[in-house]
C-alpha positions in Angstrom: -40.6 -72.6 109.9 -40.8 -71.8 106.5 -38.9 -68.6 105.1 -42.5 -66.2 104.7 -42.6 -67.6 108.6 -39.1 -66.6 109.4 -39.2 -62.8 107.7 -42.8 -62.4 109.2 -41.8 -63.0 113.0 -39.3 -60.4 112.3 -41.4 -57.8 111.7 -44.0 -58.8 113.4 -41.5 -58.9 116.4 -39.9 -55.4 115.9 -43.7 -53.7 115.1 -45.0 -55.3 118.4 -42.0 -54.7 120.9 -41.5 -50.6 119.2 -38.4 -49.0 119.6 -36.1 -50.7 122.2 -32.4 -51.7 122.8 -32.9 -54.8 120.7 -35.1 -53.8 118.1 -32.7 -50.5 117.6 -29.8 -52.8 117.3 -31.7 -55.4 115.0 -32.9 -52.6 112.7 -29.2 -51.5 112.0 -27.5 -55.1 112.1 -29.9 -56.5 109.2 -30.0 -55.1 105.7 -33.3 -54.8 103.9 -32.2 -57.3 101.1 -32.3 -59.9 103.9 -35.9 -59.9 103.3 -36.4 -62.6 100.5 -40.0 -61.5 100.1 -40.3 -57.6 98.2 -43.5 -56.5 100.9 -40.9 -57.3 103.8 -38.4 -56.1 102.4 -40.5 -52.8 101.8 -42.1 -52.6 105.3 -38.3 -53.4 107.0 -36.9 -50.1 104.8 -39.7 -47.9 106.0 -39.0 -49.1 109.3 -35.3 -48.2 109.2 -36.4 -44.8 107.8 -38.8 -44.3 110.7 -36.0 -45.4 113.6 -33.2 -43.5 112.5 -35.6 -40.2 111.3 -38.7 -39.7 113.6 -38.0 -42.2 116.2 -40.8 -44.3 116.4 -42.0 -47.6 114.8 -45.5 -46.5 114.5 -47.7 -49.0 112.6 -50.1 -46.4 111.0 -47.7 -44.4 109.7 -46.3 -46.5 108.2 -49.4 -47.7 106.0 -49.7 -43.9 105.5 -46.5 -44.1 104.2 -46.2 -47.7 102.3 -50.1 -47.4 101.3 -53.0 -49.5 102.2 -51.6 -52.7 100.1 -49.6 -53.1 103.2 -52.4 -52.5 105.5 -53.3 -56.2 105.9 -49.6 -57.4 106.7 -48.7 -54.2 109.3 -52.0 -55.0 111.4 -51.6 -59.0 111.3 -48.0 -58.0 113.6 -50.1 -59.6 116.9 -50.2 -62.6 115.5 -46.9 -62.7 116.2 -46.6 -62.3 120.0 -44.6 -66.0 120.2 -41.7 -63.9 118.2 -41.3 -60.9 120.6 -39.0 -62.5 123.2 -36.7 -64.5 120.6 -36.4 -61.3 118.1 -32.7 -61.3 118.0 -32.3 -65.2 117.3 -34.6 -64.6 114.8 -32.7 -61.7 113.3 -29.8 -64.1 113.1 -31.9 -67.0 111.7 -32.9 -64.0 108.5 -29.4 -63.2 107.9 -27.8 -67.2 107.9 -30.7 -67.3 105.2 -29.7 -64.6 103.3 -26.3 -66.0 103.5 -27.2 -69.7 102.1 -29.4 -68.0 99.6 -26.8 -66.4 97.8 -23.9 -68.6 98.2 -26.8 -70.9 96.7 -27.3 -68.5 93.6 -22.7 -68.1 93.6 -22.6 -71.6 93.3 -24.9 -72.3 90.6 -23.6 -69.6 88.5 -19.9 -70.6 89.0 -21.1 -74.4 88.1 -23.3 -72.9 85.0 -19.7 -71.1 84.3 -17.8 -73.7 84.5 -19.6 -76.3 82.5 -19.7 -73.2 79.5 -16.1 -73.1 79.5 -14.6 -73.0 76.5 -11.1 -74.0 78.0 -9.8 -74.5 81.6 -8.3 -71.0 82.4 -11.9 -69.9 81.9 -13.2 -72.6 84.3 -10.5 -71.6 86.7 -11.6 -68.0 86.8 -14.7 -68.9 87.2 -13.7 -70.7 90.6 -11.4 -67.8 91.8 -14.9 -65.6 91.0 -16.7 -68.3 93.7 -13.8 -67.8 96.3 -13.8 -64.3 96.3 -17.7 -64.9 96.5 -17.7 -67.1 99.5 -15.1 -64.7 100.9 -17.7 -61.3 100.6 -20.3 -63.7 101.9 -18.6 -64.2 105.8 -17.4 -60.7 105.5 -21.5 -59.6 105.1 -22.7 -61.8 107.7 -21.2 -60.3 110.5 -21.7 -56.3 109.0 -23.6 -53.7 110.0 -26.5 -52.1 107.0 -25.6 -48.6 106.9 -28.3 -45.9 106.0 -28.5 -44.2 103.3 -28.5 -40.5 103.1 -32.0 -40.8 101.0 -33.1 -42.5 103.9 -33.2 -39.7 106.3 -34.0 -36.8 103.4 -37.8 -37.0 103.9 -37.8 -36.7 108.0 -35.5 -34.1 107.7 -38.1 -32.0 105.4 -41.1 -33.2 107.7 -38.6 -31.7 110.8 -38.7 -28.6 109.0 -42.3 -28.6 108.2 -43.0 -29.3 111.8 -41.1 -26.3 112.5 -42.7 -23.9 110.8 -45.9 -25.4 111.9 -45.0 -24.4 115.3 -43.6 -27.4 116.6 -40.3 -27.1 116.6 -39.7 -29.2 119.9 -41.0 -32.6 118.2 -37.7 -33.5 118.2 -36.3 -32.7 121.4 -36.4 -32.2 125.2 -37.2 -28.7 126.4 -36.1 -27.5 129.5 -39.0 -25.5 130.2 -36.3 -22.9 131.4 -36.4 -20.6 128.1 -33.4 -18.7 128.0 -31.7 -22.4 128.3 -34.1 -23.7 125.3 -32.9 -20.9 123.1 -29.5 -21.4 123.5 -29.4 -25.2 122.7 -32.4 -25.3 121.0 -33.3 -28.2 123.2 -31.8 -31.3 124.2 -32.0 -33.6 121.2 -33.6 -37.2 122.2 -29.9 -38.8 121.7 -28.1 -36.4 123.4 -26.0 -37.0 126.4 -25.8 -33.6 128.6 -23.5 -32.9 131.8 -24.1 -30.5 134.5 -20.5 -29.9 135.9 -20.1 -27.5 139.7 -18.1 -27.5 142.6 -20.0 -28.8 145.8 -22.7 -26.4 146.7 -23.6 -25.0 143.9 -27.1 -26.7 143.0 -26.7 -29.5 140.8 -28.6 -31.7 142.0 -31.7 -28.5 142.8 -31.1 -28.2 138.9 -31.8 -31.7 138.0 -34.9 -31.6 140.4 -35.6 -28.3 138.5 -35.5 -29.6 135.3 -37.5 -33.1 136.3 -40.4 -30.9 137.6 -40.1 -28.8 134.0 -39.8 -32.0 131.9 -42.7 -33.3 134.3 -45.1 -30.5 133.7 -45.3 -31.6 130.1 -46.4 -35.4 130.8 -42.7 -36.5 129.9 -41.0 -39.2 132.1 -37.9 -39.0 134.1 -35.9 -41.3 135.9 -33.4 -40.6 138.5 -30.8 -42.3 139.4 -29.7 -41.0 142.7 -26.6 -42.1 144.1 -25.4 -39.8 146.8 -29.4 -38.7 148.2 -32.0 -41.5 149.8 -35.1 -41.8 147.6 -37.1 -39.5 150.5 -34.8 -36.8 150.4 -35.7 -36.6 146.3 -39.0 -36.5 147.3 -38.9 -33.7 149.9 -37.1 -31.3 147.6 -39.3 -32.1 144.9 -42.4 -31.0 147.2 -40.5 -28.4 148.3 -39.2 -27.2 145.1 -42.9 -27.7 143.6 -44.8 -25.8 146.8 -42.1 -23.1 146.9 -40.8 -23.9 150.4 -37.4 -24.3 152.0 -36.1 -27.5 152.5 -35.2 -27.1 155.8 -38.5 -26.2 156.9 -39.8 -29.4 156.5 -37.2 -30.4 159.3 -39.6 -28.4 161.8 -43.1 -29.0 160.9 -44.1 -27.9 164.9 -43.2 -24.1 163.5 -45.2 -24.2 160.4 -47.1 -21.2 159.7 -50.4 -21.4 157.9 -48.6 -20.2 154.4 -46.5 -23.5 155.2 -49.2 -25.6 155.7 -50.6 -24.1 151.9 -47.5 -24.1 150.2 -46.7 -27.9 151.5 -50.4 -28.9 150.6 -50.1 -26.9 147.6 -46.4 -29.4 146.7 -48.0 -32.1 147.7 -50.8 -32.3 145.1 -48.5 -30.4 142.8 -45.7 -34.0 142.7 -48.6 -36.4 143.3 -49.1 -38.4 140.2 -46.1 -37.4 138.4 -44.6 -39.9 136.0 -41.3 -39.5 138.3 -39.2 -42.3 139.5 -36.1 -43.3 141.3 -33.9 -45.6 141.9 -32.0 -45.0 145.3 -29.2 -47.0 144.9 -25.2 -46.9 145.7 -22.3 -48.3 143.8 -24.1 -48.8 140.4 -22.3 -50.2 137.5 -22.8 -48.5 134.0 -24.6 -51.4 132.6 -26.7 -51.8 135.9 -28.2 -48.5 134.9 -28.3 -49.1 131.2 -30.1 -52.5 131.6 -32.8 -50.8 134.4 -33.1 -47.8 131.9 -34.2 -50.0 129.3 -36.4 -51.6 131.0 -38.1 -49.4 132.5 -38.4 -47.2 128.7 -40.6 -50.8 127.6 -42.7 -50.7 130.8 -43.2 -46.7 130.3 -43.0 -45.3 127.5 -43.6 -42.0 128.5 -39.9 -42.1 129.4 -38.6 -38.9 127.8 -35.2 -38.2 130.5 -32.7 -40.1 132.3 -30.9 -38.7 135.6 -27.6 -39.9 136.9 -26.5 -38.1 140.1 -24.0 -38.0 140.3 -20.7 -40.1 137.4 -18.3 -39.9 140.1 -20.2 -42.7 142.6 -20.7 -44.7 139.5 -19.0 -47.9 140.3 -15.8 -48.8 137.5 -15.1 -52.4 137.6 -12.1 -53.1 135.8 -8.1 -52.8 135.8 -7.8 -50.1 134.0 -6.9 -46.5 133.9 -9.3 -44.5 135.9 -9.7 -42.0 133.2 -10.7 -44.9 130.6 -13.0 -46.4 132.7 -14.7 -42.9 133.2 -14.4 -43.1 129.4 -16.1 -46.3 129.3 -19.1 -44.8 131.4 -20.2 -42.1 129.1 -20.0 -43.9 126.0 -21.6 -46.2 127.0 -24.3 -43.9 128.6 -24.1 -42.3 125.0 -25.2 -45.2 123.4 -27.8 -46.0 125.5 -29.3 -42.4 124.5 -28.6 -43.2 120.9 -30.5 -47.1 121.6 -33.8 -46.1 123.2 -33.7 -42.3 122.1 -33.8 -40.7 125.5 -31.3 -38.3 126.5 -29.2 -38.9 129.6 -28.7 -36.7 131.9 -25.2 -36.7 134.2 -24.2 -34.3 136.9 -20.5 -34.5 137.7 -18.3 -32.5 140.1 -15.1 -30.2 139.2 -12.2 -30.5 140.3 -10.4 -28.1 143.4 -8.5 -26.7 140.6 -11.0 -24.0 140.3 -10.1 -22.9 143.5 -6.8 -21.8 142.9 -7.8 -19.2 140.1 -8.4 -15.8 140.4 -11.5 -16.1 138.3 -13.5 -19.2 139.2 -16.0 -19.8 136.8 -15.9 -23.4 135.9 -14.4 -24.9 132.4 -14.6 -27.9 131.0 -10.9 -28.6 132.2 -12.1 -28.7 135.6 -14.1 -31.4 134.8 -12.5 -34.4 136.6 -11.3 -36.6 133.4 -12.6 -34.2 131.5 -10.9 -35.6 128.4 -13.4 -38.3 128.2 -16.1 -36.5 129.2 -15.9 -33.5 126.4 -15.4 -35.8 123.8 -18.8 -37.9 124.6 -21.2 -34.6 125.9 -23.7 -33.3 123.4 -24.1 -30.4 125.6 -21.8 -29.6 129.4 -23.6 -26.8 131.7 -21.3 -25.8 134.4 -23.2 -24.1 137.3 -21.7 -20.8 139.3 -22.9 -18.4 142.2 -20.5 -15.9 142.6 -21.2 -15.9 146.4 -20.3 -19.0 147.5 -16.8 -17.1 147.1 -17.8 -13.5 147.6 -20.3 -13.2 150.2 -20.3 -9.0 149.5 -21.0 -10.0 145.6 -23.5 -7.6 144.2 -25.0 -10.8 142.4 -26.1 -12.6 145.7 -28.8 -15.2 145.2 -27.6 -15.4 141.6 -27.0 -18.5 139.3 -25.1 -19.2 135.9 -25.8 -21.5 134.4 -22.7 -21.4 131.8 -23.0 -23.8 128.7 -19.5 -24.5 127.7 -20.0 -27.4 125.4 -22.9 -27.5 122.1 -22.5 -29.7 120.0 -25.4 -28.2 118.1 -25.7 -24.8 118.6 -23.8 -21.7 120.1 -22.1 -21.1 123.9 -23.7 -18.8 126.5 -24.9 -18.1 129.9 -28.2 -18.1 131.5 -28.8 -16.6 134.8 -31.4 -18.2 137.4 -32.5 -16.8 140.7 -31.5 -19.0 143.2 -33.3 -18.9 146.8 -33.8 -21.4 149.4 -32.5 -24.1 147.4 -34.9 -23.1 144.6 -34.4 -22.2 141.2 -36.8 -19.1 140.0 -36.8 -16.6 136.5 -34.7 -13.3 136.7 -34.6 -10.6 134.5 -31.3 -11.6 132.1 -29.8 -8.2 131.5 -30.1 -7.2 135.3 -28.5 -10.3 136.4 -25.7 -10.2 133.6 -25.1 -6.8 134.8 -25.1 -7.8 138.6 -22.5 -10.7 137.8 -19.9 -9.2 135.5 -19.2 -6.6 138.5 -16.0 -7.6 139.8 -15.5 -8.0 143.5 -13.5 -5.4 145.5 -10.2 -6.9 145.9 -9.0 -6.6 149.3 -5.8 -4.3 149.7 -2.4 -6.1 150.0 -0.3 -5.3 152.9 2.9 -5.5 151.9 5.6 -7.1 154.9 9.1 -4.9 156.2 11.0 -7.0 154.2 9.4 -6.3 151.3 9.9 -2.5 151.8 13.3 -3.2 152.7 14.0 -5.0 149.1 12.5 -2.6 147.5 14.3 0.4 149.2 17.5 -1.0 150.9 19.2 2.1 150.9 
């Protein structure tokens, strides 16, 4: 395979396969002066500015952006097909070229040198020059190519441009619950988000919320369910979708006619959804990784992953059960980062909110929650006041209390939450309902207490 070959497969390779786990990690491991030939080298920096900027590898752009003297070499990337399962060898064939290239050009400058010498000191510098040559060389062929801040300048101005366009979510997930979108802006495409609560407090009603949301604007989500079959999912997303209670759908011989609608109604409202799940117990990290990345090259469309919930993830391993956690989320993190979906992890709190007057979650009570807050991009923690005050004036109430933003401010956003549903409320009523504090119940003091108090 001759070296034109060689660089060709590469792109060809990358341009064919778009932007997966290998691709991602071939376009950072290998430096566009790998590229012997200037028009690969060209198309392979474009590329890098495409990945790391917009997030797509998209063929016409870049001729848009290279020009159409490229135009030939972009479209001939089918020709390629042999290439797309052996991309990273080839990566690794490109840079041990690169390598012997320029230890090549070293060498016959040092020799040039040498010969020229006017006396042997100079000769010997001239072979300390080669050592400290062939020294640089191993050092470069096992490093990373950064990026350049010029690199991302011009997708950071077409952001902008998109934004006053009136696009401003091109660049990442919206909720479809507003008040949420406003806070965070959105969930960026490599951010990894947790949605922390005590049991009974709707995670996992959120995440079907949110599915349905993401859902309802053609994006893709897959859910990794871990504590609920696969048919329970489904149920509360028909429910959820046709606006009936769960547990009606355990007693189908009761059904009104409005049932019958509203479960007709969820029925064609989930059918054909781009939704999947994987029902599955004691997965690994990397079990759900690898199927994640699969499943973004079979769909594309992929634009969310669900994990429910990071404490049944199975952590192989000796080690401390706070670093494996650790070991989880980053590598969850960088699975976002690599195929430029966010991931989505609900997690439970620890009883220590319990024990406090005030119970609203924090991201202490996150089990491990060292670990955790120092990976998140974003951590929601979820609270109905009447789960511990039945008499609460904000019955039927949810906050949903960001605690965590890596890119934007901290806040609350209140949902209506009924039959297991999540609905719009009026913001300002429901603040007002939920920052009324509970009647405390009058403390009856014991004798002894009196006595103490007044012994004489």
């Amino acid at each position: 395979m001759t070296t034109e070959e060689l660089e060709g497969a590469v792109i060809g390779a990358v341009l064919l396969r778009g932007l997966d786990a290998d691709t991602f990690e071939a376009l950072i491991d290998l430096p566009e002066n790998a590229f012997s030939i200037g028009v690969y080298r060209n198309i392979w920096r474009e590329m890098k500015q495409l990945a790391h900027g917009a997030g797509n590898l998209d063929g016409l752009v870049l001729i848009e952006r290279l020009g159409n003297d490229y135009e030939a070499v972009i479209l001939s990337a089918p020709r390629y097909v042999w290439a797309k399962a052996g991309l990273v060898s080839y990566v690794q064939m490109v840079k041990r070229a690169q390598v012997i290239r320029n230890f090549q050009q070293m060498a016959a400058d040092a020799l040039k040198c040498v010969v020229s010498s006017r006396n042997q000191d100079d000769a010997l510098k001239s072979i300390a020059t080669l050592r400290d040559g062939l020294q640089s060389l191993e050092t470069s062929a096992s490093a990373l190519s950064p990026v350049h801040i010029d690199a991302l300048l011009p997708d950071i101005v077409d952001r902008l441009q998109q934004r006053l366009n009136g696009d401003g979510s091109y660049r990442t997930l919206q909720t479809g619950i507003a008040e949420l979108d406003s806070i965070t802006g959105g969930i960026d495409h490599t951010d990894l988000m947790f949605i922390g609560a005590r049991p009974s407090m709707g995670k996992t009603a959120l995440a079907l919320h949110l599915m349905e949301k993401i859902t309802d604007r053609n994006g893709g989500v897959l859910l990794f369910s871990m504590e609920m079959a696969a048919i329970q999912i489904a149920e509360r997303q028909v429910a959820n979708a046709g606006s009936i209670s769960v547990s009606k759908l355990k007693y189908p011989q009761e059904f009104t006619d409005e049932d019958w609608g509203r479960f007709d109604s969820g029925i064609r409202e989930i059918a054909g959804r781009p939704i999947w799940i994987v029902d599955a117990s004691n997965l690994t990290a990397d079990q759900i990784c690898m199927t994640t990345e699969n499943h973004k090259r079979e769909h594309p469309e992929l634009a969310a992953v669900f994990v429910d919930y990071l404490g049944l993830v199975n952590l192989p391993g000796d080690e401390r059960y706070d670093l494996k956690v650790g070991s989880v989320t980053k590598k969850l993190k960088s699975l976002s980062k690599r195929i430029r979906v966010p991931s989505i992890v609900l997690s439970q709190l620890s009883r220590t909110v319990e024990t406090r007057m005030n119970k609203r979650p924090m991201n202490a009570d996150l089990k491990n929650s060292g670990e955790i807050e120092a990976d998140a991009d974003i951590i929601a923690m979820l609270y109905r006041d009447e789960v511990y005050n039945p008499d609460t004036p904000a019955k039927g109430i949810t906050e949903i209390i960001i605690t965590k933003n890596r890119n934007g401010p901290l806040g609350t956003v209140y949902r209506s939450f009924q039959e297991g549903h999540f609905m719009p409320v009026d913001q300002a009523h429901a603040e007002r309902l939920s920052k009324t504090e509970p009647v405390k119940e009058k403390k009856t003091r014991r004798y002894s207490e009196l006595f103490l108090a007044n012994p004489y």
